[in-house]
C-alpha positions in Angstrom: 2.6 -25.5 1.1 0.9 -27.7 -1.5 4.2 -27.7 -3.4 7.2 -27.2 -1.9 10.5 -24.5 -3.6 12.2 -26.1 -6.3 15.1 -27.8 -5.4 17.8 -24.6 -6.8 15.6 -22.5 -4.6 15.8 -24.8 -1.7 19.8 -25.6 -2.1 20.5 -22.1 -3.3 22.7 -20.1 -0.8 20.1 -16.7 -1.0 21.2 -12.9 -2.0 19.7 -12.2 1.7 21.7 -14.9 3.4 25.5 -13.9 1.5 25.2 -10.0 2.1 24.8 -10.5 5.9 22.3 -9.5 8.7 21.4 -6.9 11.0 22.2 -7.7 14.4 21.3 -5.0 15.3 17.7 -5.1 14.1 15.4 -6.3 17.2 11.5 -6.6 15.9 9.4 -6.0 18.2 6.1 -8.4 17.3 2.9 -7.9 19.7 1.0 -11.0 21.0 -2.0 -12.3 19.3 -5.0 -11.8 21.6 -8.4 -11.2 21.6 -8.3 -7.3 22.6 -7.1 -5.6 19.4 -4.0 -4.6 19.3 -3.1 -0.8 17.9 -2.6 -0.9 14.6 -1.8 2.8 13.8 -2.1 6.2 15.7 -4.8 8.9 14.5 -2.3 10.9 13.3 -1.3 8.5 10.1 -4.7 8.2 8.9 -5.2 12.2 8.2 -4.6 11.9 4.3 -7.8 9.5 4.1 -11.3 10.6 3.4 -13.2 11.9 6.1 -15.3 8.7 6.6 -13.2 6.4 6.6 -10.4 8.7 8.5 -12.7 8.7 11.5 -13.2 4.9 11.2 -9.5 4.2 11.6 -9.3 6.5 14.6 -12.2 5.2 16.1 -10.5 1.4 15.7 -7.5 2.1 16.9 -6.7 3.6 20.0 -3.9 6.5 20.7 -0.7 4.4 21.2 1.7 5.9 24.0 5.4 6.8 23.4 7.2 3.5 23.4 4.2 1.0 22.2 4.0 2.1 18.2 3.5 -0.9 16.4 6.4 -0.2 14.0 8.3 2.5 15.6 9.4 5.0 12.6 13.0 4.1 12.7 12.6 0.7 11.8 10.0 1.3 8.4 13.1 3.3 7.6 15.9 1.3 8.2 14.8 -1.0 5.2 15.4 2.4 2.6 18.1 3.7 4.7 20.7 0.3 3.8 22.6 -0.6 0.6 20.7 -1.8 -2.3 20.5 -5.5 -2.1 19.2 -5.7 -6.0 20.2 -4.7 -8.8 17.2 -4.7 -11.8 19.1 -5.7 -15.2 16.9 -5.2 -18.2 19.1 -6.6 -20.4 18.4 -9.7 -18.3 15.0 -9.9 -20.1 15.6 -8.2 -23.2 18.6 -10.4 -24.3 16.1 -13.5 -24.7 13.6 -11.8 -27.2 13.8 -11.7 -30.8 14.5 -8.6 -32.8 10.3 -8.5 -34.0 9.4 -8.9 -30.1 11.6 -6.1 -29.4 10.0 -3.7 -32.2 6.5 -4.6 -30.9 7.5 -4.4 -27.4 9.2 -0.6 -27.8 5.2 0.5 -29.6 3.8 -0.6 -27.0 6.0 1.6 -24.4 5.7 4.1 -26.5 1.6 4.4 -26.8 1.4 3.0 -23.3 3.8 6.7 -22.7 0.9 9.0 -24.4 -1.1 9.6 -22.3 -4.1 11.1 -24.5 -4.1 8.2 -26.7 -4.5 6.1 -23.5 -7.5 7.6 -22.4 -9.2 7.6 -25.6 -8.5 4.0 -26.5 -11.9 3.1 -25.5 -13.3 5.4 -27.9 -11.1 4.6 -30.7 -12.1 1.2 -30.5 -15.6 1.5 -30.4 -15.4 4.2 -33.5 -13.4 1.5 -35.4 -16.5 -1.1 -33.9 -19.1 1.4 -35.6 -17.4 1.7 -38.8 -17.1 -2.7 -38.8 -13.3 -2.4 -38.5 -12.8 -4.4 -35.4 -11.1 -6.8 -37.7 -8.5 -4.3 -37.9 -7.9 -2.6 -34.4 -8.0 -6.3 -33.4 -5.4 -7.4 -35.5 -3.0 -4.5 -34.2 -3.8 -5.0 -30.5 -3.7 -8.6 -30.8 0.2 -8.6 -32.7 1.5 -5.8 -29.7 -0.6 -5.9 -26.0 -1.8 -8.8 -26.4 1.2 -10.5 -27.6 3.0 -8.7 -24.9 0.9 -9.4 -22.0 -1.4 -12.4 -22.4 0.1 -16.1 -22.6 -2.3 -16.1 -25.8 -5.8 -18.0 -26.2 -5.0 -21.9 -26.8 -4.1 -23.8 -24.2 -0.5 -25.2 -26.6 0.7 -21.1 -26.1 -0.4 -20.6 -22.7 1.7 -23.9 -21.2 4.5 -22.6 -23.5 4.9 -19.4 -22.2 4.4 -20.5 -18.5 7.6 -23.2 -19.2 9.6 -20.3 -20.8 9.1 -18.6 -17.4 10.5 -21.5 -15.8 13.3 -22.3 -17.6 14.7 -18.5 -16.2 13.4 -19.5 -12.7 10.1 -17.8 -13.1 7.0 -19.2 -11.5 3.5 -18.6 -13.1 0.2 -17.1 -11.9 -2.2 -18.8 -14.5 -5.3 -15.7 -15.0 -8.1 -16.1 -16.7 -9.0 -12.7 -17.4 -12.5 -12.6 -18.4 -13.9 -9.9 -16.4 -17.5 -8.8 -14.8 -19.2 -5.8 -13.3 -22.4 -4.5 -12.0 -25.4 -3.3 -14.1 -26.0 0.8 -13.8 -29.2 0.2 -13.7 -29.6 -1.3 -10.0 -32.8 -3.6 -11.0 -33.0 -6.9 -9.6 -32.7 -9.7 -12.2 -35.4 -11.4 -14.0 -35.9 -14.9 -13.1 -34.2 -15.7 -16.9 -31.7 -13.6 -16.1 -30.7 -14.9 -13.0 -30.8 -18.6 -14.6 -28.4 -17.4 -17.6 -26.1 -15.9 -15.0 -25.8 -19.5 -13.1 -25.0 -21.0 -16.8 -22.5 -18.6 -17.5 -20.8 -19.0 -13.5 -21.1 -23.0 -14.5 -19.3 -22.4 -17.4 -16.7 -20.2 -16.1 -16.2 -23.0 -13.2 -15.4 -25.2 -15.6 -13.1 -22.9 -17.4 -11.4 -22.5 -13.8 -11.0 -26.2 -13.7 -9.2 -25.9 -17.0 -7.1 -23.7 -15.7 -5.9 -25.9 -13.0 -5.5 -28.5 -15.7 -3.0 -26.4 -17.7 -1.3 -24.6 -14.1 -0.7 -28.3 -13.3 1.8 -28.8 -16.0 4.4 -26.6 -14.9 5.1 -27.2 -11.6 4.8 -25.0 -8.3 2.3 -22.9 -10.2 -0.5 -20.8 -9.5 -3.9 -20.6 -10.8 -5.8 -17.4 -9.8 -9.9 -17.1 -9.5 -12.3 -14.0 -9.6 -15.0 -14.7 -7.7 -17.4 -13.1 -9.8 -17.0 -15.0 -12.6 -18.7 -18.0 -10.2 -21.7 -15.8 -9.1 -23.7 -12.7 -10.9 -21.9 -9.9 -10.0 -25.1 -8.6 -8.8 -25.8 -10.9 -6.1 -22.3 -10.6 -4.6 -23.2 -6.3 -4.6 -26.3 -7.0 -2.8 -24.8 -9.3 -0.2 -21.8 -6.8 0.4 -24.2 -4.0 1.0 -24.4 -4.6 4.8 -20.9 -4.6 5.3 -19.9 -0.9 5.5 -22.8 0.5 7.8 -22.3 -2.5 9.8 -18.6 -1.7 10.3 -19.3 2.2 10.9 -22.0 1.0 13.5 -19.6 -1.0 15.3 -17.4 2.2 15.0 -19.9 4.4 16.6 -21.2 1.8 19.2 -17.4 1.2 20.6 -17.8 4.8 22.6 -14.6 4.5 25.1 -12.6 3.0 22.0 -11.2 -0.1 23.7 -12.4 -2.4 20.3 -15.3 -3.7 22.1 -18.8 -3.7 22.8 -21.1 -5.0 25.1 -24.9 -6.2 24.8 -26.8 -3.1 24.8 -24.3 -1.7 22.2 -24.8 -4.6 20.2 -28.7 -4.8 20.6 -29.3 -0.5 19.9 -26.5 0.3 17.2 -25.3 -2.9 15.8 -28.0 -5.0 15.1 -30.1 -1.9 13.2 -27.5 -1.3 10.9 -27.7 -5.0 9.0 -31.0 -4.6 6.6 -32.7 -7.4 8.6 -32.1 -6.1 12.5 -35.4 -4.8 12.4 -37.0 -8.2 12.3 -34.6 -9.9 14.9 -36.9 -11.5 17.7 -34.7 -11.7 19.9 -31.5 -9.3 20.1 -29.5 -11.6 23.0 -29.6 -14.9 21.0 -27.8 -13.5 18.4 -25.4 -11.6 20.8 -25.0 -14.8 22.4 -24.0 -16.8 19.4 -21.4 -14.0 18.5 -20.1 -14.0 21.9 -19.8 -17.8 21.9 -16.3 -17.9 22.0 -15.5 -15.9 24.8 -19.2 -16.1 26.7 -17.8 -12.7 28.5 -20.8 -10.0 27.3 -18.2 -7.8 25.1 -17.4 -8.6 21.1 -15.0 -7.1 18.6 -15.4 -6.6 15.3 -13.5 -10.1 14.5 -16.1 -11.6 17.2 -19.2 -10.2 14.5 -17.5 -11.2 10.9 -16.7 -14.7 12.6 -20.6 -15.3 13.9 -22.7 -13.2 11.6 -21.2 -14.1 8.4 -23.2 -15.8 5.7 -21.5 -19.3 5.9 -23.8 -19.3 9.1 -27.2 -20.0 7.9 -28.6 -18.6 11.5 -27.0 -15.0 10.5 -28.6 -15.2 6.9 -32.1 -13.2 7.3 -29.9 -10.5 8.7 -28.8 -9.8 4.9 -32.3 -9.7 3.7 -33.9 -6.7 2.7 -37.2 -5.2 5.1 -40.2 -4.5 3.6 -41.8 -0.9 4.4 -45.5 1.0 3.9 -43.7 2.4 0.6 -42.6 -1.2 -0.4 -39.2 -3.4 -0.6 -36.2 -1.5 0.5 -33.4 -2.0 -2.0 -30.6 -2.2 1.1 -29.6 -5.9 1.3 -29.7 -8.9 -0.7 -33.3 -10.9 -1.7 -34.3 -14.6 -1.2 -33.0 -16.1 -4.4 -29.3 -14.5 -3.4 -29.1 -17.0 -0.7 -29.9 -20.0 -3.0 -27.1 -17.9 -5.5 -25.0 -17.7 -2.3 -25.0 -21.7 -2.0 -24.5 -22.3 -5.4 -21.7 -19.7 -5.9 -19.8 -21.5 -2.2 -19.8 -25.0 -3.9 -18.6 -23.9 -7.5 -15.4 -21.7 -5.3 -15.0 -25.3 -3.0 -14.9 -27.6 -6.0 -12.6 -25.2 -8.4 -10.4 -24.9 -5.2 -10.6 -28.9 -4.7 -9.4 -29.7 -8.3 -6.6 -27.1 -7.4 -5.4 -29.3 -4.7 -6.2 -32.3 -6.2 -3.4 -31.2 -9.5 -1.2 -29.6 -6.9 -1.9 -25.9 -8.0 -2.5 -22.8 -5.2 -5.2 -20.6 -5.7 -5.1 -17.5 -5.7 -8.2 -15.3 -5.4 -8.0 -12.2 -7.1 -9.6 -8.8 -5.6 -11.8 -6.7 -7.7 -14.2 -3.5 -7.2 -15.0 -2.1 -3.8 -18.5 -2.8 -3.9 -18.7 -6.6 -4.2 -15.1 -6.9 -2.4 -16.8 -8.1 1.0 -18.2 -10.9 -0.4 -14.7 -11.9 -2.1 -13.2 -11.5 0.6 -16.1 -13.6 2.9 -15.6 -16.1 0.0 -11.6 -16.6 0.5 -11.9 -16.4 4.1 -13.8 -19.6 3.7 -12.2 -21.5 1.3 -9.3 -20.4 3.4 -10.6 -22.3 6.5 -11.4 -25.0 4.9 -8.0 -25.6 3.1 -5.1 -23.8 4.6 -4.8 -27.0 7.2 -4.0 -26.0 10.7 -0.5 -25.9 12.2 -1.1 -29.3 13.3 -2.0 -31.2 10.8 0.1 -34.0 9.3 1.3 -32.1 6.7 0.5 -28.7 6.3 -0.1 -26.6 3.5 -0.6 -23.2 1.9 -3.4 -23.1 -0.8 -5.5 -20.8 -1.1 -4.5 -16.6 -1.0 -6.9 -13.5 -1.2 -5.7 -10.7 -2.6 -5.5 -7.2 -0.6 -5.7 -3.6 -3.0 -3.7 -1.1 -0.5 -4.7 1.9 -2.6 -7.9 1.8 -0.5 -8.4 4.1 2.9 -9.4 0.7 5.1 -6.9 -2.4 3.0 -4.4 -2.4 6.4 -7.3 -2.6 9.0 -9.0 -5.4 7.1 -6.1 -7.3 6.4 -4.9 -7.0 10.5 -8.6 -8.0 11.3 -8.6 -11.1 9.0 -5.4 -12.3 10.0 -6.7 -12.2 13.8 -9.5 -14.2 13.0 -7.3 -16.7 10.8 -5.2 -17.5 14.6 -8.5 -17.4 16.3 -9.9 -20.1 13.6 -6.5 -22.1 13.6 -5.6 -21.6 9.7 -2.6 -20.3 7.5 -3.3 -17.0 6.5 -2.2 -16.2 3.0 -1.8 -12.8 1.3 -0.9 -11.1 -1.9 -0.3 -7.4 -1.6 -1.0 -5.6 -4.6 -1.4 -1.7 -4.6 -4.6 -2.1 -6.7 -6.5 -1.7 -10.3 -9.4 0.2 -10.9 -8.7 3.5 -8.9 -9.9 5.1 -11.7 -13.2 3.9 -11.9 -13.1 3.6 -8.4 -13.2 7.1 -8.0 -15.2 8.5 -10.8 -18.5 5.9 -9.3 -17.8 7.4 -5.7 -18.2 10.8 -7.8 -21.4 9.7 -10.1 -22.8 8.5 -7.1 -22.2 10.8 -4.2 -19.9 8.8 -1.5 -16.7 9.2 -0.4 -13.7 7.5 -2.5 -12.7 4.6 -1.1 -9.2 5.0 -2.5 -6.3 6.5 -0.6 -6.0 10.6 -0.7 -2.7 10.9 -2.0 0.0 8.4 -3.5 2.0 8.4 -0.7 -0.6 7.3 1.8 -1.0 4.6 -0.8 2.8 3.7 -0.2 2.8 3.9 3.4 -0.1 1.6 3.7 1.5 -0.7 0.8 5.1 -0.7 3.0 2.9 -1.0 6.5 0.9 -4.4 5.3 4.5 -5.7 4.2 5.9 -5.3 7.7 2.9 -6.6 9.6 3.1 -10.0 7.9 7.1 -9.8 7.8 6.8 -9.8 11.7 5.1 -12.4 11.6 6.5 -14.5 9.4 9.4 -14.3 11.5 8.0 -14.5 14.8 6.2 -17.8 13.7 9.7 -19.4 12.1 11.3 -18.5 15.8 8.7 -20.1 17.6 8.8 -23.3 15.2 13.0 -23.0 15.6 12.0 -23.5 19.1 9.1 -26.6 18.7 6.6 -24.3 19.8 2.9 -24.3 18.1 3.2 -21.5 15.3 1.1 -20.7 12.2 3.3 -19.0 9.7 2.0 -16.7 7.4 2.6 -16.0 3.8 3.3 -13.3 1.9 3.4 -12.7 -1.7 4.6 -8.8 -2.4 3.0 -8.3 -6.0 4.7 -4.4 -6.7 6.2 -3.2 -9.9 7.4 -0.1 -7.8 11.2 -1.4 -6.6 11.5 0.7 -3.9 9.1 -1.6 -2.1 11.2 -5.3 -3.8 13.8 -3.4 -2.2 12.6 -2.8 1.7 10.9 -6.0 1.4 14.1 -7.9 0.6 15.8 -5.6 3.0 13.0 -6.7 5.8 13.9 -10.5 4.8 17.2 -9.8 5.7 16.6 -7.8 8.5 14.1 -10.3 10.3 16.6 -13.5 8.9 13.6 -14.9 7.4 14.6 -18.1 5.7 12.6 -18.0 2.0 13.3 -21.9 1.1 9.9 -22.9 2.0 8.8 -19.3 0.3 6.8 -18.0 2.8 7.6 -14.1 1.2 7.5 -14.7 -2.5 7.2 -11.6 -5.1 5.5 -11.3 -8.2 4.8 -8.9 -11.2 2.4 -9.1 -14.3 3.9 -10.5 -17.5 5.2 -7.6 -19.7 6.0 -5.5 -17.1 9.2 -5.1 -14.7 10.5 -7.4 -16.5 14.0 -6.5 -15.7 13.2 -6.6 -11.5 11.6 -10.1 -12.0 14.6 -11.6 -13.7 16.9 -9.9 -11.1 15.1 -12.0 -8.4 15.1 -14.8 -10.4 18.8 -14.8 -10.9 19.3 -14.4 -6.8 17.3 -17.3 -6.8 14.1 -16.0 -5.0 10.9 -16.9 -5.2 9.6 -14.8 -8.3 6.1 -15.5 -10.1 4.4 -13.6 -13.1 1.0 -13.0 -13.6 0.1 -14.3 -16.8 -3.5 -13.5 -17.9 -4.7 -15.5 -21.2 -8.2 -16.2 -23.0 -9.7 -14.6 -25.8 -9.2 -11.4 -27.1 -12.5 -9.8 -26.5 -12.6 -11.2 -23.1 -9.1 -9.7 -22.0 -10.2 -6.2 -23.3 -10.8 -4.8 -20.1 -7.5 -6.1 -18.8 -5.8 -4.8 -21.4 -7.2 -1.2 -21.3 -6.2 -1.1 -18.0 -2.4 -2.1 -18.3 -2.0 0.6 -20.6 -3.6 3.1 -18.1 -1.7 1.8 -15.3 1.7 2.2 -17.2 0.4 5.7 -18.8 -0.1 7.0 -15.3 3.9 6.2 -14.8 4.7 8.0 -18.0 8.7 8.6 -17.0 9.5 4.8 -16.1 7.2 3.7 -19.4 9.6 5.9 -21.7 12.5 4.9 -19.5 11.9 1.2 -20.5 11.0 1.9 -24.3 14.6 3.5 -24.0 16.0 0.2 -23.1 14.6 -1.5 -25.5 15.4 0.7 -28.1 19.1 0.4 -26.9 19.1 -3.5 -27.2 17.1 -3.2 -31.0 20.2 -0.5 -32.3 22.7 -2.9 -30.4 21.7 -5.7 -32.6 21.2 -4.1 -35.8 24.2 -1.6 -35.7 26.2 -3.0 -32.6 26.1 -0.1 -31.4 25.2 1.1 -27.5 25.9 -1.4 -24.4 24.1 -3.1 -22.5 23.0 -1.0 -19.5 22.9 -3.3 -16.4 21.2 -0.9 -14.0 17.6 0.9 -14.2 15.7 2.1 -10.9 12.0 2.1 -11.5 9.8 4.3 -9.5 6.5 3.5 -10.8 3.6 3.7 -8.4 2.0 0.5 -9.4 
């Protein structure tokens, strides 16, 4: 990795290590290859929507008794043993002041009603109608945003990421200036389009400044949204060929075996991308996507590898046809590929000045709809710096981000990491359950599609659990093989979950598969302000434990604030579980009264 454990991580004798392991546990870690490799019987995938339900069982075909992937015994072996951590909220609460502690228990408290959480949007635009910003700003700015934002100047933001340190803490530095779509769907102006590459030049630079101030606290993070370096629009247009294209491939695959041969390719494939129409010739391009192999079948890994847009031979693909009744609006339009260029070197040089000050990147995921281009965007900058198992010295530095509250996260995630051992680069993951399920669901309902989003929470869970013991497997497999001085690329893993349950099989799994965590290849992180009392558990055991710690102005962390307080209304019993805490500590203080309760067991979804 581009910076190594600190040294009381790397000396410390680990709280997986002292409590023993399982000799009993034997993993059983399939082969990478070229044919796919089941990732999940039909049966699991029932919960999803229809769509996407088929897609899975279309991709993955029926496993016989005996060849499960993760036969059930094992995913719950990891619930099944003694706890290996114990969450201490007094951990965190003992080093804030009595004020913090007052502010901290409002904000439980109005995170815990849920009516006032959903009409804090309103309220503050009735206070913006009636010019009294000033004054809803001055309370959120003294309570959330005191509680969950490092604050706007860069003197408080350092601060707060070296008070994180000095309990063992990492940082993930987050600027959280956010950016969506227009409803309207029109193409921009040409104006437009040149004040949206000023405002992705500026936001590059305010990347760049985050590396500065990541920098000087070391082992940090520094996290990027890809939209902020492109219009939001362009990245929507170029991700619009992604879906149909991966239900064609679905549909062409007929016997299921995760390939396709030429004439598959030429009558089901090629159609679906908004440029197929205009392909002169069908076999070139099947050619160039079966270049690695030269053996007239290609799986899906095959296509994203050739037909990407880093290949500028694949790029009229993405454009959109013209018809008798005009332009159709499927696909992206000339200008996105000059937008396309522009947006590639901004991501290169913000992830260059990362590696030049030492910092990993970590590319955040966003809405559903742009979320292939992110993802085509990491991918790259993942190729390009994650250096190959045998270079000199090898290194972690860039990580996308994977939301496992949507239907096709795990299938995505198993496809990219196959291409990242086809492409000979470290594959890097955070695994978050996701953000904006909400909105997520009420634009699949505005505008007629299935939710991308998982059914029920528990699907959501089982897909969360399944991603961690995919790369765990890994992970372990590729620190045998290097045990041994064979060739191996070992993944890494970052388990972002305020939901303990999952700390707790992960660190059981760590255990389980005697993965050694000096060199953190599993790390595990939560957002500053919440979990608090989980993150300064793992800190205390000495593991590798970061926070996400947003910053920047006010207006511009809005939107991420709204959304904590939705995320910890829709976990009403742990929010008023924690206020209780808190409250505890303030009347210990003032009265001496209570004790310090050293146990709490979270079971919040996030």
């Amino acid at each position: 990795m581009i910076a190594s454990a600190s040294p009381n991580k790397a000396a410390a004798v680990s709280l997986v290590a002292r409590r023993g392991v399982s000799a009993s546990f034997e993993p059983r870690v399939p082969a990478v290859s070229r044919d796919p490799t089941p990732l999940d019987s039909a049966a699991k995938v029932t919960a999803l929507s229809p769509d996407v339900s088929s897609m899975f069982a279309a991709a993955a075909p029926p496993a016989s008794e005996g060849t499960a992937l993760f036969p059930p015994q094992q995913l719950e072996s990891a619930a099944a043993a003694p706890p290996l951590l114990q969450p201490d909220p007094t951990l965190a609460l003992g080093k804030q002041s009595m004020l913090k502690l007052i502010s901290l228990w409002f904000v439980y408290r109005a995170c815990g009603n849920t009516a006032l959480v959903q009409m804090a949007p309103r309220i503050l635009k009735a206070f913006e109608r009636l010019h009294l910003s000033w004054l809803s700003n001055a309370v959120i700015r003294r309570t959330f945003f005191a509680w969950f934002c490092a604050g706007e100047k860069e003197r408080e933001i350092v601060h707060t990421m070296r008070y994180l340190k000095e309990s063992g803490i990492g940082s993930i530095l987050d600027y959280s200036a956010e950016a969506d779509i227009s409803e309207d769907g029109v193409a921009a102006s040409a104006s437009a389009r040149a004040q949206a590459n000023v405002k992705a030049d500026a936001l590059a630079k305010e990347y760049f400044h985050g590396m500065h101030m990541a920098s000087q606290v070391p082992h940090a993070f520094a996290a990027i949204k890809i939209t902020g370096l492109a219009d939001p629009e362009v990245l929507y247009r170029l991700s619009m060929p992604y879906r149909p294209l991966r239900a064609a491939f679905e549909a062409a695959d007929h016997d299921k075996d995760g390939r396709i041969d030429f004439a598959q390719f030429k009558n089901v494939v090629l159609p679906a991308m908004p440029g197929g129409s205009r392909v002169a010739s069908a076999s070139g391009i099947f050619s160039m996507v079966d270049a690695n192999n030269n053996d007239g079948l290609v799986d899906w890994v095959d296509i994203q590898m050739a037909l990407g847009m880093d290949n500028p031979l694949a790029r009229p693909l993405y454009l959109r046809t013209t018809t008798g009744g005009g332009i159709d609006e499927y696909g992206a339009i000339e200008s996105d590929i000059e937008d396309y260029e522009r947006m590639i070197s901004r991501a290169r040089a913000v992830v260059q000045q990362a590696a030049n000050k030492g910092v990993r990147a970590m590319v955040d995921a966003e809405h559903t709809y742009f979320q292939p281009m992110i993802d085509h965007v990491a991918l790259v900058m993942q190729r390009e710096f994650n250096a190959p198992a045998d270079s000199a010295s090898p290194s972690t530095l860039v990580f996308n981000t994977y939301q496992m509250y949507r239907a096709d996260s795990y299938q995505r995630m198993a496809d990219d990491y196959e291409r990242s051992q086809r492409e000979g680069w470290h594959f890097a993951v955070k695994l978050v359950r996701g953000a904006y399920m909400e909105l997520e669901r009420e634009r699949a309902t505005k505008l007629g599609y299935p939710s991308p989003i998982n059914a029920t929470l528990e699907a959501t869970h089982d897909c969360y659990n399944r991603g961690v013991r995919f790369l765990m497997d890994r992970i372990a497999n590729a620190q045998r093989a290097a045990a041994t001085a064979e060739e191996a690329m070992t993944p890494t893993l970052f388990v972002a979950t305020h939901n303990n349950e999952s700390v707790e099989r992960a660190l059981q799994l760590v255990r389980s598969l005697q993965i050694d965590t000096a060199n953190e290849p599993v790390m595990f992180g939560q957002l500053l302000g919440m979990q608090d009392a989980t993150s300064y558990a793992l800190a205390r055991e000495n593991l590798p434990i970061y926070k996400y710690v947003p910053y920047g102005s006010l207006d511009e962390v809005l939107p991420y604030l709204i959304r904590r307080a939705q995320e910890n209304s829709a976990v009403a019993d742990s929010i008023l579980k924690e206020s209780s805490f808190v409250l505890r500590e303030i009347s210990r203080r003032a009265f001496g009264s209570g004790r310090k309760d050293s146990s709490v067991s979270s079971t919040s979804s996030l």
